[in-house]
Each structure stands twice: as structure tokens, then as C-alpha cells.
N, C-alpha and C positions, 0 to 999 in steps of 0.2 A: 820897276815899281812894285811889283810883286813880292819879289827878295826882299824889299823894305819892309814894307807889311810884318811878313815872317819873320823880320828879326824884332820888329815891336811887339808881336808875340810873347817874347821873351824877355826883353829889357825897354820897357816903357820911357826909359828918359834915354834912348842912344840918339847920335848923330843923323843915321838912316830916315828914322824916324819924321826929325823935323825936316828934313829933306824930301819927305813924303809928303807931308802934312803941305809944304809949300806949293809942291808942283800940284796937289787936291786945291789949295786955295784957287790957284789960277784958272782954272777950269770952269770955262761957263756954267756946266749941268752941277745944279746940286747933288752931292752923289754922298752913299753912304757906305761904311764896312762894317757887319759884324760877323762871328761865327758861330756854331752851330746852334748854339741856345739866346741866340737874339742879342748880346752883348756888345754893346758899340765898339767899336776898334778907333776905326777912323770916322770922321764927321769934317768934309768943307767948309767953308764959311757960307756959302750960298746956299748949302741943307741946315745949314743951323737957323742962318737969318728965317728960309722958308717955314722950318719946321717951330720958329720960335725958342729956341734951345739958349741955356746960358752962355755966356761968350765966354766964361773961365771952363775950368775940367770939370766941372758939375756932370756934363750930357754921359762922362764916361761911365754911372753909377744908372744909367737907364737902360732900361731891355729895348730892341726894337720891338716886340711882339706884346710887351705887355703895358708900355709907356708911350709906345707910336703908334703902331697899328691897334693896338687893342684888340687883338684876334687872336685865337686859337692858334700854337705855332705849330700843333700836329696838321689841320688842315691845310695851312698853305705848305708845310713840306712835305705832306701827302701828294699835292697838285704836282710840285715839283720832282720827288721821287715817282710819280707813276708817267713822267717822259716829257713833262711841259718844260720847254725852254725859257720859260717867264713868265712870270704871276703877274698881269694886270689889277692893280689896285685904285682907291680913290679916298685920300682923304682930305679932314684939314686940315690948312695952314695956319700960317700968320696973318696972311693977306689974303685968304682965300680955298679954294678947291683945289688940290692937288694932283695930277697922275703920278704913281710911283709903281716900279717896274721894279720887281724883284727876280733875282738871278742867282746861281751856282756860278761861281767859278770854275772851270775845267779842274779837277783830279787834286778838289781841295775841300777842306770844309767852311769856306767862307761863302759869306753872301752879300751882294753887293746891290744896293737897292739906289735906284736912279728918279729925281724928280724933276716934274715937268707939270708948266702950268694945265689945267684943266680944259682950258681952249684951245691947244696947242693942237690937238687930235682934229681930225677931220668931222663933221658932224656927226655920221653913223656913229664913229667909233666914240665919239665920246658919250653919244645915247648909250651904248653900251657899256660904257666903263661906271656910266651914274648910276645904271644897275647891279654893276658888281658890288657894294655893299651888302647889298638884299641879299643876294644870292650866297655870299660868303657868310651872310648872320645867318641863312636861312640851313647853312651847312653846320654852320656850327653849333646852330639851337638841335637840331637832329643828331649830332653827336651828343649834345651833354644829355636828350631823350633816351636814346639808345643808351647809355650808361646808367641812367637813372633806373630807366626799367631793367635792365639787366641786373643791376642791384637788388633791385624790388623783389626780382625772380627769386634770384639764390636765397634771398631771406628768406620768401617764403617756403623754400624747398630745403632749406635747415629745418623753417618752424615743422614743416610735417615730417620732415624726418624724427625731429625730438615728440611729436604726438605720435608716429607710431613707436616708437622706442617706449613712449610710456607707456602706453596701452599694453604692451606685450610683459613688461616686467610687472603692471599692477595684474595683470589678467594670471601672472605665473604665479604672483604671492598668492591671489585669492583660491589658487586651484584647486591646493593639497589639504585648507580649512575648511572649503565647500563640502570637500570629497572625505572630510571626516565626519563634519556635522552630520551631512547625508545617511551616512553608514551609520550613526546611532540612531537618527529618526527610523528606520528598518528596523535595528534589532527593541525600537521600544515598544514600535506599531507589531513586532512578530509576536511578541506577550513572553520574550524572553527572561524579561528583568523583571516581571510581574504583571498581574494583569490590572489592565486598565478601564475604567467606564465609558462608555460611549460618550459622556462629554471630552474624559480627555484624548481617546481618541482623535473625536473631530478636529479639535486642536492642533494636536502632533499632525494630522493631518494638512491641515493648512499650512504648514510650517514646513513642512516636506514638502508640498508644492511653491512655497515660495523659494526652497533652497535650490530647488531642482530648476526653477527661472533664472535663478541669477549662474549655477553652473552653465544653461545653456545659453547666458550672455557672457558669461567668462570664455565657453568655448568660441563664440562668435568673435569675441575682442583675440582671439589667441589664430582664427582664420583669416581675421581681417586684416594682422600684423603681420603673418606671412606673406598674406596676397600682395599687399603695399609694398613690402621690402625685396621682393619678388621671388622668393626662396620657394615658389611652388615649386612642385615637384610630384609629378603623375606616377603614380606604379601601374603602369599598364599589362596586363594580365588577361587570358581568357577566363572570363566570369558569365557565372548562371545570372540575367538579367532576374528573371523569374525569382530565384532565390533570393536576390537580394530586395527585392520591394518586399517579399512576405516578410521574411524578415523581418523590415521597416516597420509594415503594417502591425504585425504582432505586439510591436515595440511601443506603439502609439496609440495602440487599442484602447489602453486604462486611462490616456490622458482625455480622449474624445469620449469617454463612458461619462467622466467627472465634468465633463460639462456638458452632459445631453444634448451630445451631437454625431449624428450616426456616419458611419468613415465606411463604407465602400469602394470595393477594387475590381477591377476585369482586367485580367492579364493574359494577352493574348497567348495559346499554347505551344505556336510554333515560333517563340522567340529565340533566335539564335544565340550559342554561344558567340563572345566575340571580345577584344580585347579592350577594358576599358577598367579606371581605378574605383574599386570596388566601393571604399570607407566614403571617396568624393561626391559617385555621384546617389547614393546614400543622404549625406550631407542635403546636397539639392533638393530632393523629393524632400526631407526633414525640414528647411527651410521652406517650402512651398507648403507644407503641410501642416506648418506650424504658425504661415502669414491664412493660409483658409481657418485656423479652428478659430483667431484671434479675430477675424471677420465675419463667423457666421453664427449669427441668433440659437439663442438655446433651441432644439428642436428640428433645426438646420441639418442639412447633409454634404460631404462632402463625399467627392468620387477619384478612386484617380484610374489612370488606365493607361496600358500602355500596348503596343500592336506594333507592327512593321507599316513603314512606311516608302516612298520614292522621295526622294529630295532630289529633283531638277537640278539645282544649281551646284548639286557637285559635281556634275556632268559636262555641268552647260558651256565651260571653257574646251571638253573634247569632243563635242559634237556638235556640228552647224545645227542654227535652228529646224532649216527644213527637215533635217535627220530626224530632231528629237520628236517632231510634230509625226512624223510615220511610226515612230517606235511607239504605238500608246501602249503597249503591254509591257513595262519598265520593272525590272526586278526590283524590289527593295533594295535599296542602298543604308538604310537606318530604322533605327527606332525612334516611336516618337511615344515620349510620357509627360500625360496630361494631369492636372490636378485644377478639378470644378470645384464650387463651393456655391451655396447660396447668397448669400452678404448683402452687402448694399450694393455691389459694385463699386466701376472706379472711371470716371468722366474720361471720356476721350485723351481730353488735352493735357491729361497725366499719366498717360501710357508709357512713355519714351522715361519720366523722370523717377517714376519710382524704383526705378532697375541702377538708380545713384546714389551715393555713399551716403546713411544721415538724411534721406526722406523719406517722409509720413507726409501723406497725404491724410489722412485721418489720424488728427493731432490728439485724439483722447483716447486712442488705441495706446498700448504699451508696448515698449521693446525701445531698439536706437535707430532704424530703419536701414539696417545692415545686411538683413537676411536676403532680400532679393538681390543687393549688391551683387553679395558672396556666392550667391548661386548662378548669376549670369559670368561672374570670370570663371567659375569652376565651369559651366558647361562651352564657357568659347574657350577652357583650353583643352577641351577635347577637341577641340575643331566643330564644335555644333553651334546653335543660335536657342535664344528662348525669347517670349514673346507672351503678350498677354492680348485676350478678347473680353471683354466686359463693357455693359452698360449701369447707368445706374438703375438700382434698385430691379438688376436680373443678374447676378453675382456676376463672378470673374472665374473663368477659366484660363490658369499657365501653362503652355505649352513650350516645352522645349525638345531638340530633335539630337540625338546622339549616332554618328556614323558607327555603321559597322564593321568598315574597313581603315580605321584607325592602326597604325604602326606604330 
């Protein structure tokens, strides 16, 4: 019988064939054949009556999976490929509920599905087979889930991919016009091109502060684009901590004079050399520095500071606790630099969220809310943590902790 099959494979109106088809009719069990993509081969006469099927060649032009079972044919040849020797099913008939028993043929791609009334089963089993619908839509609504969101995903990880792509080419146009404009507000405000009166001074002057905002949002969209696409990349180097906050300080002096707000520093003296990228963590204290001027009342102060500190938890995975509990005399393992401010402060229950990409928490402040983002990836890819303590209306102090023994 098998041989026949195989050669209707190939020549649909041969001898074998109807030879086939006869000895299927005589067969009490309605029985079916198709192969691999659910296509009917052969059909009984007692799976047609049962199934309701036309008496002429019509049934030959029906899938079994998308015209009889009405099921996913990946799940049930899932069932089948992962070792079941037959898919118990349940559907209808003509006359009623159906059991149909799906099967592989041995070392073939056919599949032969057998029916059987719905009562035939023994009780248990057929409590169980009345469940099998559920279970099988219940499989298959979770496949087409899982593909839906999986889809969902990728879109959305195209669409940020194409927002940081944008970000990074408008932030690269705006660079080189910012950093020209810039350059002639200096040489107008230096009285090179002539001189100017105190009105138009003040003028050029607001004009060069506003140029100098949008360069240091241009530079943020051009930090942000690396950080997302993930092309960071540390120069680590033995650097004077010391150096580089006065530096900073220096740098930000004139911006905290212009809004009458006094910028204080204490930097501890025995700060160790040690290796860590100079320009990044720079940046950080810049960002932190430039979220306090933007928070704190004309008149306001801010501080920052920085000292050696012990950080526990780099330790804590090589030494049991009772150890570290005897050791209280712990060397410094890091530094820690803080930046106070007076401000309003910042509620509890928004501690955790302004350190994410694109939050203001204080929606009439200026800027994109990017600055603290950018400075919690730059200080966790040194291997450090940053952290914020404030209440309202007793400012905010940012703390973040930089290892010493970075490689």
C-alpha cells in the first residue's frame, strides 16, 4: 500500500492508485493521507462521509491544517518532531465530535491521520481529548504573541536606531556653524572689530550665552549617540584627579559669576594618581555641575568635593563578612566626588528616574534631560556607581564613587 501512495505521488490518474483508493475504501477507520504541508493525497470514503467532504476530487484542492484542523501546522509538527508518536486531536464532523490521531509514517514525509468517533475513548481519555482544543489554541494564540511582539521589538529597535543616527548627523552639522558663530561673538565682545557700547555689548553677550547652550547640547546629542550605539571607548591613563576638577573649576567660574551663584571646591590633597579617562570623567563633574547651576536660586551655592574614600563592595565578594567586620581600618579603594547645590531639591520617589534618558523632573527647567543619563553610563563604565541624596526644598547632593584600581 505504501508503493501505491508513492507512485500517486507522481501520476495521479495510474492504475496503483485506484488500487489504493479501493482497498482505503474497505477499511472500517476513516483514515487520511497527506504530506508535508497538509495537502490531501488520499481520503476514504468513511473520512469524507465523517469529515463532510465533496464525493467528487474537490477534497483534493484542501489543506488538512488549514481547511480541517484549522490549526497552526508548525505547532502540531512541532509536537511531532520533538518525539510524540501521535497528536491526539478533537474535532467536528458531519455527525458530530470527532477523535483524529495524527501520525508520521516511518522514514517518510507523509502523514496519516485516523478518525474515530468521540465516544469511542474511554472516559478519562476522552475528558482529556475535549480539552485538547484549548490547549492547542492555547499554543497557538502564544505563538502568534510571541511573533507579534518579537516584531514589535525589532521595530522599535530599527526606530532608535534611526533616532540615534539622527541625532548624531544633526548634532555633527550643527558643530562646525556653532563653533564659528562662537568664535566671532569673542572676537566682537574683545573690541577687535571696534568698539562697542555697553548696550551692545550686553546684547553680544546674551547671544554668546545662548550659542554656548546650544554647543553644549550639540555636544550632549554627539555623547549620547556614542553612548547608544555603543562605540564608548575609555582612554585610560594615570591622571592628576586634582588637576583635572581645577581645571573644570576654572572653566565654569564665568558661567556661575553670570548668574550670581557662588561654585566652591575642597579637594582633598592626598588624592592619588591613578588611572582613569581624563576628557570623561571631566564631562561628569560638567554635567553634574551644570544640572546644580540650572537648579540653584540666584544667590545660591554650590560645592563640590572630592576625598578618598573605602568602598565595601569591591571587596565584599573576597572577603567573608566576619573578615571585613574585623578589618574597620580599610584603605581607600576610591575616590569619591560630590557636587551640593542649594535648589529646591528632588522628592524621594524620583531618585532612581532622573539618572534615564529624556527626564525632567522639573518640566520649566531647560535642557533634554540627558545630562545625568550621560554621566551615570560614563561613571559605570569605569566600574563606579553615582547616586543622588536630596530632599525638597534642602538641595541635592550627587555623589558618585570612581575606583582606584581600575585596569
Amino acid at each position: 500500500m505504501r508503493h501505491a501512495i508513492a507512485v500517486d505521488a507522481q501520476a495521479n490518474e495510474s492504475v496503483p492508485l485506484s488500487l489504493t483508493l479501493g482497498l482505503l475504501d474497505r477499511l472500517e477507520i476513516p483514515l487520511l493521507v497527506t504530506n508535508s504541508t497538509g495537502r490531501l493525497l488520499l481520503v476514504n470514503d468513511r473520512a469524507r462521509e465523517a469529515l463532510g467532504l465533496p464525493e467528487d476530487a474537490g477534497w483534493k484542492r484542501l489543506n488538512l491544517f488549514a481547511d480541517v484542523l484549522r490549526m497552526d501546522p508548525q505547532v502540531l509538527l512541532g509536537q511531532i518532531e520533538s518525539g510524540e508518536s501521535e497528536v491526539d486531536l478533537q474535532l467536528d464532523g458531519a455527525s458530530g465530535k470527532l477523535r483524529a490521531r495524527l501520525e508520521r509514517l516511518p522514514n517518510s514525509e507523509w502523514l496519516v491521520m485516523r478518525l474515530e468517533p468521540a465516544g469511542s475513548a474511554p472516559s478519562a481519555i476522552v475528558e482529556d481529548q475535549a480539552n485538547q482544543p484549548t490547549v492547542q489554541s492555547l499554543l497557538q494564540e502564544r505563538e502568534i504573541t510571541y511573533r507579534n511582539l518579537l516584531a514589535a521589538y525589532l521595530r522599535l529597535q530599527e526606530v532608535n536606531r534611526q533616532k540615534t543616527v539622527f541625532l548624531a548627523s544633526a548634532a555633527h552639522e550643527l558643530k562646525t556653524p556653532l563653533a564659528v558663530i562662537k568664535g566671532y561673538y569673542d572676537l566682537l565682545l574683545s573690541g577687535s572689530l571696534g568698539k562697542l557700547n555697553e548696550k551692545q555689548c550686553d546684547i553680544l553677550q546674551e547671544s554668546k550665552e545662548s550659542c554656548e547652550r546650544l554647543v553644549r547640547l550639540v555636544s550632549m546629542f554627539l555623547n549620547y549617540s556614542t553612548l547608544e550605539s555603543g562605540k564608548l571607548v575609555l582612554h585610560l591613563r594615570d591622571n592628576d584627579l586634582r588637576d583635572c576638577l581645577t581645571e573644570l573649576v576654572t572653566r565654569w567660574h564665568e558661567a556661575f559669576q553670570r548668574n550670581h551663584v557662588r561654585l566652591e571646591s575642597s579637594l582633598d590633597e592626598n588624592l592619588p594618581i591613578f588611572k582613569f579617562d581624563y576628557q570623561k570623567v571631566q564631562q561628569t563633574v560638567a554635567n553634574l555641575l551644570d544640572n546644580a547651576l540650572k537648579h540653584t536660586p540666584t544667590g545660591g551655592c554650590v560645592t563640590m568635593r572630592a576625598d578618598l574614600h573605602f568602598w565595601e563592595r569591591r571587596v565584599a565578594k573576597e572577603l567573608p563578612a566576619a573578615d571585613r567586620r574585623r578589618q574597620r581600618n580599610q584603605q581607600p579603594n576610591c575616590v569619591r566626588i560630590a557636587v551640593s547645590d542649594t535648589g529646591a531639591g528632588i522628592a524621594p520617589e524620583h531618585h532612581q528616574e532622573i539618572f534615564e534618558d529624556f527626564v525632567r523632573v522639573d518640566r520649566t527647567s531647560s535642557g533634554m534631560g540627558l545630562g545625568l543619563a550621560i554621566a551615570k553610563r560614563l561613571v559605570q563604565a569605569h566600574r563606579g556607581k553615582i547616586w543622588v541624596d536630596s530632599e525638597l526644598r534642602r538641595g541635592c547632593t550627587f555623589t558618585f564613587l570612581l575606583p582606584t584600581d581600575n585596569q
